[in-house]
C-alpha positions as CSV (number, residue, x, y, z in Angstrom):
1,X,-41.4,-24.4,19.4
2,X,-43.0,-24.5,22.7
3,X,-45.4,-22.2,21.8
4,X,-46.7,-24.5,18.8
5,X,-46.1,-27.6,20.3
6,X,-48.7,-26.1,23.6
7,X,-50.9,-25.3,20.4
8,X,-50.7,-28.6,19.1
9,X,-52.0,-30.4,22.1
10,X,-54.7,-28.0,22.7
11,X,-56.0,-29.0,19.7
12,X,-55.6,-32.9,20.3
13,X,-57.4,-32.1,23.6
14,X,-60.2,-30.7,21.6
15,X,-60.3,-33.7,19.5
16,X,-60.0,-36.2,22.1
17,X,-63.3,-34.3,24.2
18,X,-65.2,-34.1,20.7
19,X,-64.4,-37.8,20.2
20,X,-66.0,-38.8,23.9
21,X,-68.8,-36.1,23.5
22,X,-70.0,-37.2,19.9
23,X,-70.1,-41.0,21.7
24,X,-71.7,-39.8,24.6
25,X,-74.2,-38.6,22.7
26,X,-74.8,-41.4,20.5
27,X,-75.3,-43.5,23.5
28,X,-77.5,-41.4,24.9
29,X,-79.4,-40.9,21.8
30,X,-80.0,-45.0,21.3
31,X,-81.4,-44.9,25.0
32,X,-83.1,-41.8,26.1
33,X,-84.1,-39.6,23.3
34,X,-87.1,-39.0,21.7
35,X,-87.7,-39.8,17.6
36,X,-86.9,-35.9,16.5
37,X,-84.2,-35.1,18.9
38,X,-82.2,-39.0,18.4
39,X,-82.5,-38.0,14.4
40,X,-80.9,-34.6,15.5
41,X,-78.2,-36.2,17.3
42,X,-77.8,-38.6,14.4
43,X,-77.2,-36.0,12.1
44,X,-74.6,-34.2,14.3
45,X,-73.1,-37.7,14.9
46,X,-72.7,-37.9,10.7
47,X,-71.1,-34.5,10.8
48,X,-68.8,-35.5,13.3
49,X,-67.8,-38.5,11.2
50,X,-67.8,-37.3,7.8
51,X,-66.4,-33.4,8.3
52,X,-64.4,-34.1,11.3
53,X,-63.1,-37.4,11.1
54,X,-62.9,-38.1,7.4
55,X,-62.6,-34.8,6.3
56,X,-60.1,-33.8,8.6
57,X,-58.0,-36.7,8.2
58,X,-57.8,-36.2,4.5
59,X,-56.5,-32.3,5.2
60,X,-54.1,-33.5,7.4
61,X,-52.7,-36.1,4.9
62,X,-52.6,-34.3,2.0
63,X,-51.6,-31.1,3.5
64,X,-48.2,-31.3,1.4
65,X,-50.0,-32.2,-1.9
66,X,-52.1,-29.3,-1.6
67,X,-49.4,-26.5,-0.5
68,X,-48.3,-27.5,-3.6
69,X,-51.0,-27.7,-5.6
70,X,-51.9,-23.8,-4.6
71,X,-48.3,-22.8,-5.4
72,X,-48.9,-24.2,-9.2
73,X,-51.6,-21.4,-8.9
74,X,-51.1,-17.7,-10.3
75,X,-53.4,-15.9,-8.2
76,X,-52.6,-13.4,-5.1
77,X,-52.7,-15.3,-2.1
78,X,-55.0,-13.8,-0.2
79,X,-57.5,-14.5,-3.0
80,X,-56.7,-17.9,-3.1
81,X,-56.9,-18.2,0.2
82,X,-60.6,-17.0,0.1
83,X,-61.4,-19.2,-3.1
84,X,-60.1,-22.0,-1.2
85,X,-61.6,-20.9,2.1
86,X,-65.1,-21.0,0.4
87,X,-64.7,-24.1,-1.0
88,X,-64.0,-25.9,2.1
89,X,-67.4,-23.9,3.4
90,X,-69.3,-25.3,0.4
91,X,-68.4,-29.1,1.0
92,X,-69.1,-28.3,5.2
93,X,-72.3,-27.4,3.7
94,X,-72.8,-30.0,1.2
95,X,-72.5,-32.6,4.2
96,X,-74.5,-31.2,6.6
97,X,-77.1,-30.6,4.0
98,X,-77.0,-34.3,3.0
99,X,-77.9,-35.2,6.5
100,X,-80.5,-32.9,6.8
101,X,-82.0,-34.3,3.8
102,X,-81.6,-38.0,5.2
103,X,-84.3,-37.4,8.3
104,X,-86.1,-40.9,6.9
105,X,-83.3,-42.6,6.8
106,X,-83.0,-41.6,10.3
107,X,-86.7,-42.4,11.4
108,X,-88.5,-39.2,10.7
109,X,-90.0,-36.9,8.1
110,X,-87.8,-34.4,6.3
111,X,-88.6,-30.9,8.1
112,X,-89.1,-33.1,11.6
113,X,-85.6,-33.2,12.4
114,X,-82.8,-31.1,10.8
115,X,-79.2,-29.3,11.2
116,X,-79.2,-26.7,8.4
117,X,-82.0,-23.9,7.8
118,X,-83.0,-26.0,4.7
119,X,-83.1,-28.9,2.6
120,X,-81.9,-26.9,-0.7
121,X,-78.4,-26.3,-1.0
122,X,-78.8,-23.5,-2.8
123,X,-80.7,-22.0,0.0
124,X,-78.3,-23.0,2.3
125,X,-75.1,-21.8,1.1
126,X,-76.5,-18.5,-0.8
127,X,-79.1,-16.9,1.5
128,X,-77.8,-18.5,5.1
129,X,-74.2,-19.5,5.6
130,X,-71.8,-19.7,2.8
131,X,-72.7,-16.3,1.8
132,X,-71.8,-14.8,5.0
133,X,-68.9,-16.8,5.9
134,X,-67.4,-15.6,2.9
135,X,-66.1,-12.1,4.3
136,X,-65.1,-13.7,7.3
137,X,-62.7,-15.3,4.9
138,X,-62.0,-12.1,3.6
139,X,-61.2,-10.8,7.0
140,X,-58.9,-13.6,7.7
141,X,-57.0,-13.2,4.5
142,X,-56.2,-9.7,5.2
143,X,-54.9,-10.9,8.9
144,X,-52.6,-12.9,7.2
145,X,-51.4,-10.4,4.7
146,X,-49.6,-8.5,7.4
147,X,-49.3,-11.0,10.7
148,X,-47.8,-14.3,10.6
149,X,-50.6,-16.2,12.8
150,X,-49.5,-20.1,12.5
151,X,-52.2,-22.8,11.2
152,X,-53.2,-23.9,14.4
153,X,-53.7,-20.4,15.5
154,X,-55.6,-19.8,12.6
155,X,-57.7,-23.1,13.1
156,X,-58.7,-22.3,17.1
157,X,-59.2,-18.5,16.5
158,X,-61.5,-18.8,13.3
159,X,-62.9,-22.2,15.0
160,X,-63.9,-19.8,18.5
161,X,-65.6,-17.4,16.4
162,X,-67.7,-20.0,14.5
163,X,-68.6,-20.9,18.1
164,X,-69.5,-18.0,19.1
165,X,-71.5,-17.4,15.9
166,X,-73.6,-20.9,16.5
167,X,-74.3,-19.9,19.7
168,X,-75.6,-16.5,19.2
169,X,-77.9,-18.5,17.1
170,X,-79.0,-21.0,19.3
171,X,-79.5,-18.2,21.9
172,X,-77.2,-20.4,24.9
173,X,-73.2,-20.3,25.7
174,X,-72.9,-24.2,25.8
175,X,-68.9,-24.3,25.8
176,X,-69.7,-28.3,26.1
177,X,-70.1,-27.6,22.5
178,X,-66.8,-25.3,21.7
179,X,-64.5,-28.6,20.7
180,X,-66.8,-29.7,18.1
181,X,-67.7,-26.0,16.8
182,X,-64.1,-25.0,16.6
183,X,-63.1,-28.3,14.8
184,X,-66.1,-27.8,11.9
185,X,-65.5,-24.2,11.2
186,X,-61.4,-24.5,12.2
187,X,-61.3,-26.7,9.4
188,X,-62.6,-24.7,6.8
189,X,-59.1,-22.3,7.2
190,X,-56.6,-24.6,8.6
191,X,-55.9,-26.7,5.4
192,X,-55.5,-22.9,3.4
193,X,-53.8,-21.0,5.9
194,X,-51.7,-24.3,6.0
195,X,-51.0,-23.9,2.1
196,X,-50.2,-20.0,1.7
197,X,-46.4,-20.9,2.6
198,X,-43.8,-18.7,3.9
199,X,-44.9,-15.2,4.8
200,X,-41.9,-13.6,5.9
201,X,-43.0,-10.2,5.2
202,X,-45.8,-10.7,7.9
203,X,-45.1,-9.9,11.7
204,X,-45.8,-12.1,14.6
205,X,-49.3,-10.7,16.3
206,X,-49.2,-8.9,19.5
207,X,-51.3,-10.5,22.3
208,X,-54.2,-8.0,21.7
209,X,-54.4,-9.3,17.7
210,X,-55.9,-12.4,19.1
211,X,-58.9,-11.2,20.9
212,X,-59.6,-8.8,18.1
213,X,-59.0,-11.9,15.2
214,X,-62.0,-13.8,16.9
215,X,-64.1,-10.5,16.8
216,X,-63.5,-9.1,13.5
217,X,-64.9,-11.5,11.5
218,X,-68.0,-10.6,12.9
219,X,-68.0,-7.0,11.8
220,X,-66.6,-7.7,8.2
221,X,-69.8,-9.8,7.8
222,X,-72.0,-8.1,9.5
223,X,-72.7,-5.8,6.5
224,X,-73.4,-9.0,4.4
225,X,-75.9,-10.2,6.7
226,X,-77.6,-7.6,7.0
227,X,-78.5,-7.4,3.7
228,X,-79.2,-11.1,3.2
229,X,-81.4,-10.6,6.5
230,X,-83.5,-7.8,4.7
231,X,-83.8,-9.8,1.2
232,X,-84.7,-13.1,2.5
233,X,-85.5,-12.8,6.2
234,X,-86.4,-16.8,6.9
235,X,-84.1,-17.7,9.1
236,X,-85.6,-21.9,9.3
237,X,-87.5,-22.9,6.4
238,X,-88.6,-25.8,9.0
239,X,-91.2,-25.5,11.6
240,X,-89.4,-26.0,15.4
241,X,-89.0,-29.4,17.1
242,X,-90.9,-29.4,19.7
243,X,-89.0,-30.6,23.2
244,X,-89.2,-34.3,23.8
245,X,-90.2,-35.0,19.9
């Protein structure tokens, strides 16, 4: 109980430092930024909102609704776990998408200012991020086939790795930015691993499962990125915004 309840305010921790980072940076955006980089900050200001606040919200209230929902379903559960999974990833996707595609709206061109490799959602989720995430999903849903992680492990351990996975991108190790990364990729598990039930068959983890749940992920997608690298190798369709735009 401890254990959980240690867990738990960790995670209100993280919510409370995204809450005063995303308004941090909306101040500072109004003030001090530049037209490209304000629309950027906009954009991850909506995500916070929409994703986070809204979206998680709604998880959290209709947690029950949707344990039960799932149970109504006659599939294995670690395939509706992944079905699920994906479709969390898919609406993540769909949002930040949106955004992208609302640059005017935000006072620039589309393709000036932007949080997702492209303003097609097709392109988005099929040859950048869905796709991959995918066996990450599948990953997780062997984890919980044989150890009992809880939710909120579940949440902070898949949420790290998306962390880590944005920042290998961006090239930088900005743990300023680990709250808000954990909470937009933690909540495209939480809500499932929430509705798979008992698992009574499963063991508790060993200390050294928890290291090795952040980093497997990794290597069960690695082999689908690879070959989505090699068939469609833009990584932007955008051109780069220029510092102080």
């Amino acid at each position: 109980m401890s254990r959980i309840f240690s867990l738990a305010n960790l995670i209100r921790l993280l919510a409370v430092w995204t809450g005063l980072s995303t308004l941090a940076v909306l101040l500072v955006a109004f003030f001090f930024m530049a037209p490209n980089s304000r629309a950027v900050a906009f954009m991850g200001v909506g995500l916070v909102l929409l994703w986070v606040g809204l979206g998680g919200t709604l998880m959290w209230t209709l947690r029950h609704r949707a344990r039960a929902a799932l149970e109504r379903i006659h599939l294995p559960r670690p395939l509706t776990f992944i079905l699920f999974c994906t479709l969390l990833a898919l609406t993540e996707e769909a949002v930040t998408v949106t955004l992208t595609n609302l640059a005017p709206l935000f006072g620039v061109p589309l393709g000036a200012a932007y949080i997702t490799a492209s303003a097609n959602y097709l392109d988005v989720v099929a040859l950048h991020s869905v796709v991959v995430f995918i066996p990450m999903f599948v990953c997780w849903a062997w984890l919980l086939s044989r150890w009992n992680f809880t939710p909120a492990e579940v949440f902070l351990l898949f949420g790290f790795t998306g962390f880590l996975a944005e920042a290998s991108f961006a090239g930088s190790l900005n743990l300023a930015q680990a709250p808000f990364w954990i909470f937009v990729y933690g909540l495209m598990v939480w809500l499932p691993a929430t509705s798979l039930g008992s698992r009574a068959e499963a063991k508790r983890p060993g200390w050294w499962m928890y290291p090795a749940a952040v980093i497997l992920p990794f290597l069960f997608a690695a082999p689908v990125a690879g070959v989505v690298s090699f068939l469609h190798p833009i990584s932007i369709h955008f051109p780069p915004i220029p510092p102080n735009s």
